[in-house]
C-alpha atoms as a printed R data frame, in Angstrom:
    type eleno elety resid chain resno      x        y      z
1   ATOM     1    CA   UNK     A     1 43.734 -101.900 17.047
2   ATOM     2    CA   UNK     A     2 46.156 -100.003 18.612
3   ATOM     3    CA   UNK     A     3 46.334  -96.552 20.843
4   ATOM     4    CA   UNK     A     4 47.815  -94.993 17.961
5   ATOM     5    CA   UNK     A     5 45.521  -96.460 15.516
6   ATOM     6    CA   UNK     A     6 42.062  -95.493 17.255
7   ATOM     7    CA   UNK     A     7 43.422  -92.000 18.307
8   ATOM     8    CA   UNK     A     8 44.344  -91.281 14.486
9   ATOM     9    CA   UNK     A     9 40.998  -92.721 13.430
10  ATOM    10    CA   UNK     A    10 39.527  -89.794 16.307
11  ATOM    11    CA   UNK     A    11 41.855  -86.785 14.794
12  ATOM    12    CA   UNK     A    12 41.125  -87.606 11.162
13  ATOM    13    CA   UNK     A    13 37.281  -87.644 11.801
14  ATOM    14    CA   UNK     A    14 37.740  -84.634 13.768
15  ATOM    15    CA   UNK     A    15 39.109  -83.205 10.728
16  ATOM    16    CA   UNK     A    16 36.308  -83.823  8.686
17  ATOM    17    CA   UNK     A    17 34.055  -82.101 11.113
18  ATOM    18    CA   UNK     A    18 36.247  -78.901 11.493
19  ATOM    19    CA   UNK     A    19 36.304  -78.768  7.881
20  ATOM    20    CA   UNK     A    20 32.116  -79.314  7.405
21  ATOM    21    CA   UNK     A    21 32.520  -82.964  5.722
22  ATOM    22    CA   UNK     A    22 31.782  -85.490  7.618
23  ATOM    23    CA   UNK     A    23 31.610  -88.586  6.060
24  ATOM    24    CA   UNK     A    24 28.902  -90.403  8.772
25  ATOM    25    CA   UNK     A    25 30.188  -93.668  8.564
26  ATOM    26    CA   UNK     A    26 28.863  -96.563 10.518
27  ATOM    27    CA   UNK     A    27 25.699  -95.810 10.317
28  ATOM    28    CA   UNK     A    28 23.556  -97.536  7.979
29  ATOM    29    CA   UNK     A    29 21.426 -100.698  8.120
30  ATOM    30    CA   UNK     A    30 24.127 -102.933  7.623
31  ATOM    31    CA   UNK     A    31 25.975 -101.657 10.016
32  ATOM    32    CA   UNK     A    32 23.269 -102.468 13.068
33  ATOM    33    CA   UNK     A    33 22.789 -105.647 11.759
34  ATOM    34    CA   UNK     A    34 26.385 -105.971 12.416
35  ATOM    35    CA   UNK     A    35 26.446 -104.948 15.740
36  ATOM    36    CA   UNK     A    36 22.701 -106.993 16.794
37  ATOM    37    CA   UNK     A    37 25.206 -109.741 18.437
38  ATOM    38    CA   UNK     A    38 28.453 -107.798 19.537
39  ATOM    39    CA   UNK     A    39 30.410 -104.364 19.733
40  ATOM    40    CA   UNK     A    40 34.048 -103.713 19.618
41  ATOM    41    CA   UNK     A    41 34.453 -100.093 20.325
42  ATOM    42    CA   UNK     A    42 38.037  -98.496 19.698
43  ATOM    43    CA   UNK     A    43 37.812  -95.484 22.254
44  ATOM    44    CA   UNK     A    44 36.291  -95.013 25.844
45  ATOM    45    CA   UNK     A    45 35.015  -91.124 25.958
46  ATOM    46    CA   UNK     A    46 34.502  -89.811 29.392
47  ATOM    47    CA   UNK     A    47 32.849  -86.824 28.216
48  ATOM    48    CA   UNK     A    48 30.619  -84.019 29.746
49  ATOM    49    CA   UNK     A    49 27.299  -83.860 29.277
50  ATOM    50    CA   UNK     A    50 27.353  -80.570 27.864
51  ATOM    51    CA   UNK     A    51 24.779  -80.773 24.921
52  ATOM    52    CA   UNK     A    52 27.090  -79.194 22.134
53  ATOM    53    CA   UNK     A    53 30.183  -81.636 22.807
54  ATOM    54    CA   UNK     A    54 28.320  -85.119 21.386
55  ATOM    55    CA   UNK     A    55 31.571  -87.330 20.696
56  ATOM    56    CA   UNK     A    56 30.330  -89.426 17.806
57  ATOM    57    CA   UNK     A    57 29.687  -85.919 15.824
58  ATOM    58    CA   UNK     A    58 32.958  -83.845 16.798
59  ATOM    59    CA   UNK     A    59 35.151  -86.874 16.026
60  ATOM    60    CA   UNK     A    60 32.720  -88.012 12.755
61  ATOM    61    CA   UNK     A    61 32.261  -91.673 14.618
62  ATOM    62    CA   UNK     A    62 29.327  -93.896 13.679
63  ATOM    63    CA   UNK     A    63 27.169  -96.910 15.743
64  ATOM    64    CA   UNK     A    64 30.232  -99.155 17.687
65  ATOM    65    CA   UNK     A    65 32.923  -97.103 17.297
66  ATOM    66    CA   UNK     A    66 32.781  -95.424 20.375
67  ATOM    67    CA   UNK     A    67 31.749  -95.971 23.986
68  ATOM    68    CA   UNK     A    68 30.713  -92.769 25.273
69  ATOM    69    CA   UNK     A    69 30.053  -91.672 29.363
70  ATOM    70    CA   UNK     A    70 29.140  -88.694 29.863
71  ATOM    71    CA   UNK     A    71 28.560  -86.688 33.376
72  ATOM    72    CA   UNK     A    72 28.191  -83.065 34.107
73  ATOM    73    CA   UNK     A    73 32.280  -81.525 34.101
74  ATOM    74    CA   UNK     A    74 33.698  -84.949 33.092
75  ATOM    75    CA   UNK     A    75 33.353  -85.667 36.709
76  ATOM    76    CA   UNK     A    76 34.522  -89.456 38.599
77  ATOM    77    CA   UNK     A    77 32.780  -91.798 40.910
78  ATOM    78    CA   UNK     A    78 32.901  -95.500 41.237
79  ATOM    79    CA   UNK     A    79 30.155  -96.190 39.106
80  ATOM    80    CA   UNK     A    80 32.241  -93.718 36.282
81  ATOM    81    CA   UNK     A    81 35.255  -95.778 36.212
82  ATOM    82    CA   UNK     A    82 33.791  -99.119 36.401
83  ATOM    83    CA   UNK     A    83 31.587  -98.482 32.349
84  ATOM    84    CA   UNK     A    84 35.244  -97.216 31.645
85  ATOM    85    CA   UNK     A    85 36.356 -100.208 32.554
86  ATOM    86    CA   UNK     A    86 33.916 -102.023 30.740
87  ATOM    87    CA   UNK     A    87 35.131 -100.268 27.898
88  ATOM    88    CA   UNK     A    88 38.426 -101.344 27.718
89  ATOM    89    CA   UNK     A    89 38.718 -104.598 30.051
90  ATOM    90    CA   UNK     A    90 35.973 -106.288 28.727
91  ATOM    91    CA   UNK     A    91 35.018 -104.728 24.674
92  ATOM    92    CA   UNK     A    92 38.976 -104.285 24.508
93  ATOM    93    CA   UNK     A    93 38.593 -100.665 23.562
94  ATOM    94    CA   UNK     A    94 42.616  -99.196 22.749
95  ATOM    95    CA   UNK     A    95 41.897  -95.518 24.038
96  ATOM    96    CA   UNK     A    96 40.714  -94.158 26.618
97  ATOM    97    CA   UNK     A    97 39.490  -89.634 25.807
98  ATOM    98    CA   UNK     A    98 39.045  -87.599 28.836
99  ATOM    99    CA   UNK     A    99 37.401  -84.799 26.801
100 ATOM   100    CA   UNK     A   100 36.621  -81.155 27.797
101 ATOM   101    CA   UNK     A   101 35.681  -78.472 26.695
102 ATOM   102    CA   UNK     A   102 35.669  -74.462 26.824
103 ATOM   103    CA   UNK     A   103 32.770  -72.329 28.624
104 ATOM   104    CA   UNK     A   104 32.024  -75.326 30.987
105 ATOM   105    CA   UNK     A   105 29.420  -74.538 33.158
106 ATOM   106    CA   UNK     A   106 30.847  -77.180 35.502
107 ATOM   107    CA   UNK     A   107 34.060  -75.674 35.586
108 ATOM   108    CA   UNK     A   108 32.667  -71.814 35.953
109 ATOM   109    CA   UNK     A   109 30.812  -73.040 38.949
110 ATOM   110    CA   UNK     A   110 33.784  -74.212 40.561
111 ATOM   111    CA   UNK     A   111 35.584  -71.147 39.857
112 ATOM   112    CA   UNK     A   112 32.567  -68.855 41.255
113 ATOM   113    CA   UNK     A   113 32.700  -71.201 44.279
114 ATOM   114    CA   UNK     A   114 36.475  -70.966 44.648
115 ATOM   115    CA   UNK     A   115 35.658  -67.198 44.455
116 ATOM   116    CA   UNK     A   116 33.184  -66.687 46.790
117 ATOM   117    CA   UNK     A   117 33.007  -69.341 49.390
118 ATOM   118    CA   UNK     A   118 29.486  -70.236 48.210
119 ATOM   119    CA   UNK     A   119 28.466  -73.457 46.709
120 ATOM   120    CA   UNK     A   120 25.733  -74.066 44.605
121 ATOM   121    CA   UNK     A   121 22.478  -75.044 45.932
122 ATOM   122    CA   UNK     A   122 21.155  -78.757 45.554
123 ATOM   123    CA   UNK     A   123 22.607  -81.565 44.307
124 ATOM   124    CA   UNK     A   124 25.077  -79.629 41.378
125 ATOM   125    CA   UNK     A   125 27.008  -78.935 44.382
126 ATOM   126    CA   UNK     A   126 27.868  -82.577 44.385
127 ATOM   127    CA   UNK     A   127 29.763  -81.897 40.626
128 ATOM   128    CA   UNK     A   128 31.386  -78.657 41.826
129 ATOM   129    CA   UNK     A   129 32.908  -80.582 44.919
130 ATOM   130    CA   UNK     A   130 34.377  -83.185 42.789
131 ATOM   131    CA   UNK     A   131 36.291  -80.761 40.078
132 ATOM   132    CA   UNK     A   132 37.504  -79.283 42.657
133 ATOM   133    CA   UNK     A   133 40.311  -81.446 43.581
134 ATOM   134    CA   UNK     A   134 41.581  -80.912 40.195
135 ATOM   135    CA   UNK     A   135 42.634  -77.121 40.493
136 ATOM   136    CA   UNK     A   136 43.113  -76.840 44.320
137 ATOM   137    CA   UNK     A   137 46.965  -76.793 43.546
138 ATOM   138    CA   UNK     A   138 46.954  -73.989 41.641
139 ATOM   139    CA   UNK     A   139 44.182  -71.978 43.740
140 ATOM   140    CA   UNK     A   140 45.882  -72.484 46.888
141 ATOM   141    CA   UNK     A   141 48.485  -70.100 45.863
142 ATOM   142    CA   UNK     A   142 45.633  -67.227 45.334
143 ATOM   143    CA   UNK     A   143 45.397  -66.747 49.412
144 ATOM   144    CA   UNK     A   144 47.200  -67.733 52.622
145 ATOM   145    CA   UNK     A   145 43.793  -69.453 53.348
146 ATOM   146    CA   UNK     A   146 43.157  -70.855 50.106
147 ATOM   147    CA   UNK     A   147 40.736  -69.263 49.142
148 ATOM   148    CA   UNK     A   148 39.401  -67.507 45.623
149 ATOM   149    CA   UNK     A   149 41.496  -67.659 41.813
150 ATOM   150    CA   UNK     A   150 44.804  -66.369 41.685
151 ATOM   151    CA   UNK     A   151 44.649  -63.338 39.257
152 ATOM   152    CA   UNK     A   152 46.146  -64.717 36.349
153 ATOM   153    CA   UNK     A   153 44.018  -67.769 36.413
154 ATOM   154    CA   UNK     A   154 40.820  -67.668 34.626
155 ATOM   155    CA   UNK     A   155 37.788  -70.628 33.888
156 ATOM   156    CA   UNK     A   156 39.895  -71.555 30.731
157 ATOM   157    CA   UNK     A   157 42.875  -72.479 32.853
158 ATOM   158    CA   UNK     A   158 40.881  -74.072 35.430
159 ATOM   159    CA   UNK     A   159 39.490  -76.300 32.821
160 ATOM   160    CA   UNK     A   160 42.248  -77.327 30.772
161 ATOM   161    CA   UNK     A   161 44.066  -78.202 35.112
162 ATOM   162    CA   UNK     A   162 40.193  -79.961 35.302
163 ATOM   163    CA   UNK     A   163 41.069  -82.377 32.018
164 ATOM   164    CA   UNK     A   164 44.437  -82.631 33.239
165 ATOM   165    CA   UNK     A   165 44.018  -83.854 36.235
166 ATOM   166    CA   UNK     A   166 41.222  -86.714 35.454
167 ATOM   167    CA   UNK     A   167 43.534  -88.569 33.121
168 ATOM   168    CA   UNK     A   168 45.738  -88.788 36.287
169 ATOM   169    CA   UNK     A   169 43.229  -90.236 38.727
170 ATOM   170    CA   UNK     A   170 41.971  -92.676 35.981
171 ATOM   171    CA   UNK     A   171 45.264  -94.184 35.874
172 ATOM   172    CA   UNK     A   172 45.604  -93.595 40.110
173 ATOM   173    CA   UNK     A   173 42.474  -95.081 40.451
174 ATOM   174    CA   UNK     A   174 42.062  -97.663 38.313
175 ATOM   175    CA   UNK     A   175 45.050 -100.422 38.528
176 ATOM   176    CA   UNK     A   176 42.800 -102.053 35.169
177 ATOM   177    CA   UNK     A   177 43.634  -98.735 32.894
178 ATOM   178    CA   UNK     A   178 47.156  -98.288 34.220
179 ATOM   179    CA   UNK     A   179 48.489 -101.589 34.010
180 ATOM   180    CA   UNK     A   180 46.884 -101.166 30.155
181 ATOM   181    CA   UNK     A   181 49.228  -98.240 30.073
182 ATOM   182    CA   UNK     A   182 52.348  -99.982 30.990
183 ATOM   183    CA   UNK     A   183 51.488 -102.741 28.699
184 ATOM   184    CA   UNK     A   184 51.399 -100.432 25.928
185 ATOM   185    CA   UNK     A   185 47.976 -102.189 24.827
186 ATOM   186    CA   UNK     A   186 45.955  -99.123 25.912
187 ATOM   187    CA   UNK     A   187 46.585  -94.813 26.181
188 ATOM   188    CA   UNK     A   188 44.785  -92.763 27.952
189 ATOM   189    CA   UNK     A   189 44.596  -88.857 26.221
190 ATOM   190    CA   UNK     A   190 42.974  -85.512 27.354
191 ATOM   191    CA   UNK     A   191 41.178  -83.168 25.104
192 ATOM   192    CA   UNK     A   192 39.462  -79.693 25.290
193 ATOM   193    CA   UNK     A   193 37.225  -79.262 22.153
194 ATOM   194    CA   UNK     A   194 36.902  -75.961 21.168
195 ATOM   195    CA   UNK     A   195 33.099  -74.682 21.464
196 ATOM   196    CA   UNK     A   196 33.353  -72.169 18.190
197 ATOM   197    CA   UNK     A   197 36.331  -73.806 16.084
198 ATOM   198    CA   UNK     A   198 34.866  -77.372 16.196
199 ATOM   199    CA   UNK     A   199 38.443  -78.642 17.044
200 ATOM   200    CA   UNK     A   200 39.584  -81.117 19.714
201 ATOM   201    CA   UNK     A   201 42.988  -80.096 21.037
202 ATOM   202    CA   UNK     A   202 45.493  -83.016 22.631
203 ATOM   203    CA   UNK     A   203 46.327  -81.327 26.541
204 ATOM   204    CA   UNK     A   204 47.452  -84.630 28.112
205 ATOM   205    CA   UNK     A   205 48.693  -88.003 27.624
206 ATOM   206    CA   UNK     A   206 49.569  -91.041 29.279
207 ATOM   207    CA   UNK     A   207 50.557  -93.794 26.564
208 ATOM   208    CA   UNK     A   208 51.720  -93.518 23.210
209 ATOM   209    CA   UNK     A   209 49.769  -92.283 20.745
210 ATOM   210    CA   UNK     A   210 52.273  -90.912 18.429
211 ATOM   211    CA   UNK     A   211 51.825  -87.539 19.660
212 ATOM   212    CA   UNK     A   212 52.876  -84.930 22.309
213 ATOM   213    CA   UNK     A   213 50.286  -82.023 24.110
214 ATOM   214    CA   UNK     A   214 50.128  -78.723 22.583
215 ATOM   215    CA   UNK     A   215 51.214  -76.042 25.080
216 ATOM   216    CA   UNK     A   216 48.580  -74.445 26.281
């Protein structure tokens, strides 16, 4: 399988979704009898945990289609990037989905701490000081010190930088994913799903997957 072929597998069954028919496939008892000895995922979803954006429902997937990791705000570690590379290095997934999504609670605590100077308390601090690395670019320009949102920047924005910005590191960070890039072998794509609509809009890619971003 291809990039191409596993990211047009994603949009149709996204389709089906938007539309109210999925088809469920994959998911039967002959199917897990299938898989009892091996899997052969097409995608890698770095997801976040968010419990209304499940990847095998939004994109109509079934059991071994997709290898899913999920952490609050799509956020990376070590431990992130090494199932990814599981994913593809070693069950030869084709596509790697950074997927987001709108009224992230992730992402709205970032921008509230980017506002006020306050963190969260506890350990979700930990998630709010990883995103944000993604959108300090574009709030440095709010302040001489750097601090708070620039005006015409809102959580939306912030997320859609948030997606943005972890397809770059993967392919920084991971020499595995981006020499799968420059082979051609592998893509790696961002998407924000839309919370109300049901549909998962292409922001980023690095590959080919026989289609460009939509502006945002």
């Amino acid at each position: 399988m291809t990039p191409l072929d596993a990211w047009t597998i994603l949009r149709e069954g996204n389709d089906r979704f938007v539309r109210g028919q999925p088809g469920h496939p994959c998911q039967d008892a002959a199917r897990r009898r299938e898989l009892q000895i091996a899997q052969h995922p097409h995608t890698v979803v770095l997801g976040c945990s968010d419990s209304r954006v499940a990847a095998e429902i939004i994109f109509d997937q079934g059991l071994g289609d997709v290898f899913v990791v999920r952490t609050a705000g799509h956020v990376l570690d070590t431990a992130v990037i090494g199932s990814i590379e599981c994913g593809t290095e070693v069950l030869g997934a084709a596509l790697v989905m950074v997927l987001g999504h709108d009224s992230c609670g992730a992402v709205a605590a970032t921008a509230q701490t980017l506002a006020t100077g306050e963190p969260p308390p506890g350990f979700p601090r930990t998630v709010v000081d990883k995103v944000i690395p993604s959108i300090t670019q574009i709030t440095s320009r709010a302040n001489a010190d750097g601090v708070g949102l620039p005006r015409e920047l809102d959580a939306a924005t912030l997320g859609t930088e948030h997606v943005r910005h972890t397809v770059a590191a993967l392919s920084e960070f991971s020499e595995a994913l981006r020499q799968g890039v420059d082979d051609g072998r592998l893509a790696i794509v961002g998407v924000e799903y839309d919370l109300v609509e049901g549909r998962a809009r292409l922001v980023e890619v690095e590959g080919d997957v026989g289609e460009r971003p939509t502006a945002s």
